[in-house]
C-alpha positions in Angstrom: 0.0 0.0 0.0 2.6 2.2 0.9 4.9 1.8 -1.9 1.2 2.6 -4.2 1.2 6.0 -2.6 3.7 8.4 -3.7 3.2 10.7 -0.4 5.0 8.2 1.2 9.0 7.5 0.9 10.1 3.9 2.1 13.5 4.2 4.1 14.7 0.6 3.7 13.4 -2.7 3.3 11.3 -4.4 5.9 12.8 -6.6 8.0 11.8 -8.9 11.3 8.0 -7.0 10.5 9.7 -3.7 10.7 8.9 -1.2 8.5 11.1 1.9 8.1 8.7 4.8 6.0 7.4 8.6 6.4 5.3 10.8 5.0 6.6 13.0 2.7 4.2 15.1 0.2 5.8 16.3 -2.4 4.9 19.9 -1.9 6.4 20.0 1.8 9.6 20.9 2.4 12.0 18.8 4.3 12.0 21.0 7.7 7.8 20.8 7.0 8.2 16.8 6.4 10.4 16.4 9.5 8.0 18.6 11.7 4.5 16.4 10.3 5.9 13.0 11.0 7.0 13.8 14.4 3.5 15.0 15.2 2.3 11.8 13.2 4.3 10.2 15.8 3.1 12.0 19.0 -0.3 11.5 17.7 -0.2 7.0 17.4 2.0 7.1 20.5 -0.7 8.9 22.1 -3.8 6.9 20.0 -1.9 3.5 21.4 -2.0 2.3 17.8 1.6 1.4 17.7 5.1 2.2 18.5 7.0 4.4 16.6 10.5 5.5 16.4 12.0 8.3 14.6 15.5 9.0 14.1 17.5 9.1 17.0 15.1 7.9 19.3 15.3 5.5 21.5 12.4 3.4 22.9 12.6 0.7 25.5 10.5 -2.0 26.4 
């Protein structure tokens, strides 16, 4: 689905059921793209629809 949608930019390829992707419209900026998918983030932490990660994060379990 992802890979369908060209607002989306896959990082690498899955591995172990990980998927590394953001959101990235094409009329953003990368400062603007940056700034959305870390509230993107916020928001599912928040939501409790998954875990997320952004770069230099660190999460523990």
């Amino acid at each position: 689905m992802l890979r369908k949608n060209e607002n989306f930019e896959i990082a690498r390829r899955p591995d172990l059921n990980i998927l590394c992707f953001r959101y990235k419209p094409k009329e953003f900026e990368e400062e603007e793209v940056d700034f959305l998918n870390d509230r993107i983030q916020k928001e599912l932490m928040v939501s409790g629809m998954g875990i997320f990660q952004t770069p230099g994060e660190t999460i523990y379990s």
